[in-house]
C-alpha positions as CSV (number, residue, x, y, z in Angstrom):
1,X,-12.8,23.2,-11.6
2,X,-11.0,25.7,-10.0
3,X,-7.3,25.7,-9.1
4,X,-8.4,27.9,-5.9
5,X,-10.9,25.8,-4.9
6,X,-8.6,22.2,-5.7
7,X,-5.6,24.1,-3.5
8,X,-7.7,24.8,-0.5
9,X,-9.0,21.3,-0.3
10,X,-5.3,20.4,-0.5
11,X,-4.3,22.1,2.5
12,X,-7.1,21.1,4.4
13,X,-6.4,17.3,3.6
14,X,-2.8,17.5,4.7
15,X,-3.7,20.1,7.7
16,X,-6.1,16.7,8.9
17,X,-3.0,14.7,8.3
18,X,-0.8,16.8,10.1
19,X,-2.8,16.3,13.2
20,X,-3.0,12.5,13.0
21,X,0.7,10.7,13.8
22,X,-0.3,7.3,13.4
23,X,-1.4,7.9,10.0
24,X,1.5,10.2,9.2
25,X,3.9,7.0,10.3
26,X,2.1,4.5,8.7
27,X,2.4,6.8,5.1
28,X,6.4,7.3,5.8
29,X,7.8,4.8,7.9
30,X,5.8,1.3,7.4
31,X,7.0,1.0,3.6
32,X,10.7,1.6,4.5
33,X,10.0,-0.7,7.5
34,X,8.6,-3.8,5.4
35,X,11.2,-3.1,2.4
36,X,13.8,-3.3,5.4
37,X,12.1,-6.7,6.9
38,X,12.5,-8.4,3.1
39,X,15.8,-7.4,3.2
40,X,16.6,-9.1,6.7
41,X,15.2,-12.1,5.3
42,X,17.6,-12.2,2.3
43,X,20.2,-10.6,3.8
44,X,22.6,-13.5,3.7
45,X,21.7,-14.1,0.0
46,X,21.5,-12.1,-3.2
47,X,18.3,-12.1,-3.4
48,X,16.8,-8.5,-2.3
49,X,18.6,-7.3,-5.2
50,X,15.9,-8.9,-7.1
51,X,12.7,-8.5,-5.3
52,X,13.7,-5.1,-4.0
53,X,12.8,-3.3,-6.9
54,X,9.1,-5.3,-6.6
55,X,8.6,-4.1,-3.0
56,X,9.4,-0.4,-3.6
57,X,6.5,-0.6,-6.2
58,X,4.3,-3.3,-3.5
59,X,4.5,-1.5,-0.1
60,X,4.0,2.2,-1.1
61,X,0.8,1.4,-3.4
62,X,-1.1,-0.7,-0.6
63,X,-0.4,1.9,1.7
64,X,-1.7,4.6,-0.8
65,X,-4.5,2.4,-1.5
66,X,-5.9,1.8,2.0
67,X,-5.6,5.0,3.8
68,X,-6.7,7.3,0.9
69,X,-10.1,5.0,0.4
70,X,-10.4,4.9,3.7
71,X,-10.0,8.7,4.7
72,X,-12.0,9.7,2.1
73,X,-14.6,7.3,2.8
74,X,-15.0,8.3,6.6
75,X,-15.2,12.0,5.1
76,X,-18.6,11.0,3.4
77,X,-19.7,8.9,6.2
78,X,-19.3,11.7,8.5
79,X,-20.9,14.1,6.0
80,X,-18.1,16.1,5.9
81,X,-18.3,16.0,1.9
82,X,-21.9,16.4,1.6
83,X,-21.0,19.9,3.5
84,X,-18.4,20.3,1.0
85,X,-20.1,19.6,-2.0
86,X,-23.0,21.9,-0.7
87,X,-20.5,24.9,-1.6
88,X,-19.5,25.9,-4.5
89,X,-16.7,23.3,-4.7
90,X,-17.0,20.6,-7.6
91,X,-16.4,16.6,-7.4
92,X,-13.3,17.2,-9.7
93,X,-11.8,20.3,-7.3
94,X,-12.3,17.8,-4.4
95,X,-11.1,14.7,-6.1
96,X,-8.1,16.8,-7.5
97,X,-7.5,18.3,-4.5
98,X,-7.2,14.9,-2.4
99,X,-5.1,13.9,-5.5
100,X,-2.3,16.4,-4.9
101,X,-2.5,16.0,-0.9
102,X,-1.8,12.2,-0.8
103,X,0.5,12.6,-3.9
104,X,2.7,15.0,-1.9
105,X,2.9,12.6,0.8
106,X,3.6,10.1,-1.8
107,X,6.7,11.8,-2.9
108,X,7.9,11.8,0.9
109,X,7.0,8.2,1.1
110,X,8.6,7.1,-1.8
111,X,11.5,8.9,-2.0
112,X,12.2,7.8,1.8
113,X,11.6,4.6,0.7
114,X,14.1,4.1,-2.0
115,X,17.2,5.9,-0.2
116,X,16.3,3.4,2.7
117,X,16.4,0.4,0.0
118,X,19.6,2.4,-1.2
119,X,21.9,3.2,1.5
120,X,20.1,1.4,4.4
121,X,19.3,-2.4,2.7
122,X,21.9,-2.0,0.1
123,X,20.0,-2.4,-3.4
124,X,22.3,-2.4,-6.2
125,X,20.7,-0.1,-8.5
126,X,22.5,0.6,-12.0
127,X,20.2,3.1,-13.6
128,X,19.7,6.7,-12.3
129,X,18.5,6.6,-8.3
130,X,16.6,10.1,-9.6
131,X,14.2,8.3,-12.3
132,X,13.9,4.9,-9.6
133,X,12.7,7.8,-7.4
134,X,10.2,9.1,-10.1
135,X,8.7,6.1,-10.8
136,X,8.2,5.2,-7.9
137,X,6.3,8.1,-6.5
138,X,3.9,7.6,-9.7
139,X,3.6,4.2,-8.3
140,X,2.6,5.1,-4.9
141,X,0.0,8.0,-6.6
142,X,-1.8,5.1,-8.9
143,X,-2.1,3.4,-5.5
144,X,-3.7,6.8,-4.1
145,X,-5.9,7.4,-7.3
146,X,-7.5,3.5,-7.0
147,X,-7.9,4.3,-3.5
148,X,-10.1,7.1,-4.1
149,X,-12.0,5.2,-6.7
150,X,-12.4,2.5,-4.8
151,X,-14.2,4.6,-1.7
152,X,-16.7,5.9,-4.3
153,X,-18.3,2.6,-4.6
154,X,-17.8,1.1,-0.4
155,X,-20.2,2.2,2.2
156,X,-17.9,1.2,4.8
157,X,-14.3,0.9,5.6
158,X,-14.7,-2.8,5.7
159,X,-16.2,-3.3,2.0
160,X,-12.9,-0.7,1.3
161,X,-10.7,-3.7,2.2
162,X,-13.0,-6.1,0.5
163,X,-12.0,-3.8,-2.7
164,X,-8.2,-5.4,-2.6
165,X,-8.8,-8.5,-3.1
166,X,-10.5,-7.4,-6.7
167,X,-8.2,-4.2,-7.3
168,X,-5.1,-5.1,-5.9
169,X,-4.6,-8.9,-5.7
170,X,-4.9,-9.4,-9.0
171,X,-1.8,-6.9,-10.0
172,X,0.1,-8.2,-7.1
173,X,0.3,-12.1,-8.5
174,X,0.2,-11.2,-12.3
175,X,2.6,-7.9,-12.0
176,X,5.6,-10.2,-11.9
177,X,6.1,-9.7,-8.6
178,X,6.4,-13.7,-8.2
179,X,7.3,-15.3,-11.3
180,X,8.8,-13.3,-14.8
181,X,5.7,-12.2,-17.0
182,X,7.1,-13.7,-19.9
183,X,6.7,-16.8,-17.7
184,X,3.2,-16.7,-16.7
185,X,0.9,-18.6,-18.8
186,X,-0.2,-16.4,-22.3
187,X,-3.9,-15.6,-20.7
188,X,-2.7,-14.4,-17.6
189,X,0.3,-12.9,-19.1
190,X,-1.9,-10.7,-21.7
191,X,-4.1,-9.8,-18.3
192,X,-1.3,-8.1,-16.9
193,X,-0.4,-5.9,-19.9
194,X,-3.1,-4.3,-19.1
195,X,-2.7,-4.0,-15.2
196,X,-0.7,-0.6,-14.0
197,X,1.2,-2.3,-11.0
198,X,3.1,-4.5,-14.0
199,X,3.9,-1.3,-15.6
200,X,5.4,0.1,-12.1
201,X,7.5,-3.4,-11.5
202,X,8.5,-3.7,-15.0
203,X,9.8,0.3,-14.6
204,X,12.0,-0.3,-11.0
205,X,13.2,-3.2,-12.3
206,X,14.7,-1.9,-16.1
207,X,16.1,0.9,-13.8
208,X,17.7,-1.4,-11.2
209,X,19.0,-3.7,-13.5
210,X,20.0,-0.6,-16.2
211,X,18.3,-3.5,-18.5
212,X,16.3,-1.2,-20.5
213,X,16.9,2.6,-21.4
214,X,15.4,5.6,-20.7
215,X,12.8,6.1,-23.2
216,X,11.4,2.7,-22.6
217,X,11.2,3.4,-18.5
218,X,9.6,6.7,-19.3
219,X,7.0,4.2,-22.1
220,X,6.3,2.7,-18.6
221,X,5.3,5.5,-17.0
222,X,3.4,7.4,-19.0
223,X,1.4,4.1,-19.0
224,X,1.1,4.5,-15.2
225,X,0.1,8.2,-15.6
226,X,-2.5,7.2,-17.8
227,X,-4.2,5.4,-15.2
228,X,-3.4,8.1,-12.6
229,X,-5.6,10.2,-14.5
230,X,-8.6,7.8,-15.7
231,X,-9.0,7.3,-11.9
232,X,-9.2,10.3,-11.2
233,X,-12.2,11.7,-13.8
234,X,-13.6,7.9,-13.1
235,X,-13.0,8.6,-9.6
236,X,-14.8,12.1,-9.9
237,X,-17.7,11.2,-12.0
238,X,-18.9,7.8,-9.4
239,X,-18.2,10.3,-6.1
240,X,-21.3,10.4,-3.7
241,X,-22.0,13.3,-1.4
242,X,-22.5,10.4,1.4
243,X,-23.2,6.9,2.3
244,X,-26.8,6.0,1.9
């Protein structure tokens, strides 16, 4: 790999972006939106001081899952990244390289998200808005990195979606999202000690609650950047030049 070569497919991802608003407002805006919408619901309760911390993890990695599998996806389908690959560009420049374009937008997305959870829907948050804000973003790049390794194995942007209900499902109703992991049944609960959305839930929430310190929120996240970058050489190794 080349830094060069990961760079250029970088700018030409978020150039592509650029030019497409919908997408654009469905990266920044719908999170925020549907964090707000919880918060209406509650609003007369204390409730979204619980499950806001959940959602901030929840929104921004199905987002980041959906429209990085699917964007990349329609590239090979096109044969936009057979053309690629046919330069002297490698599947871990162009992996990388969507990597860093969808994890800038992530940053946006996420930090938008939690000063809207903040100051907008009113989320008590004891621990350090900064290191709510870091995890976070890692949250919503894990979502970006499965994304991508999801669209290596789906021929078409409906098997993408088909992909959540075995990628993302799972970590929604086992990442304590619903119920305490220490109160899920000990199968299930060993299962999610091994899912990264847990990891992301169980971070927001030690930081909202200022339950846990530092060094055991930053334990949490170098768990989620482990991921981060096994999808990515996973992702890099499975990518196909196109859709048979």
């Amino acid at each position: 790999m080349k830094p060069s070569r990961t760079l250029a497919t970088t700018g030409r991802v978020l150039s592509q972006v650029r030019h497409d608003p919908r997408t654009v407002a469905l990266l920044l805006l719908v999170p925020s939106l549907l964090i707000g919408l919880v918060a209406w619901i509650f609003s007369d309760t204390t409730v979204f001081d619980s499950v806001g911390p959940a959602m901030i993890a929840l929104f921004p990695f199905i987002v980041m899952f959906l429209v990085t599998s699917i964007t990349t996806l329609r590239e090979r389908r096109t044969g936009t990244l057979e053309r690629l690959l046919s330069m002297p560009l490698g599947r871990g420049d162009l992996i990388l390289g969507y990597t860093l374009a969808f994890g800038l937008l992530a940053v946006l997305q996420s930090s938008i998200a939690v000063l809207f959870a903040v100051t907008v829907c009113g989320l008590e948050v004891e621990g350090s808005v900064w290191l709510l804000v870091t995890v976070a973003v890692a949250d919503a790049v894990l979502g970006t990195t499965l994304g991508l390794l999801a669209s290596a194995f789906a021929r078409t942007e409906f098997q993408v979606v088909q992909f959540m209900p075995v990628i993302v499902f799972p970590q929604i109703l086992l990442g304590g999202i619903f119920l305490p992991r220490d109160q899920l049944p000990e199968v299930l609960r060993v299962i999610s000690d091994w899912l990264p959305l847990s990891h992301a839930v169980d971070a927001l929430n030690a930081v909202a609650t200022g339950s846990e310190d530092a060094a055991y929120v930053l334990g949490e996240l170098s768990i989620i950047l482990a991921w981060i970058v096994g999808a990515v050489i996973l992702g890099s190794i499975t990518l196909r030049r196109r859709t048979p």
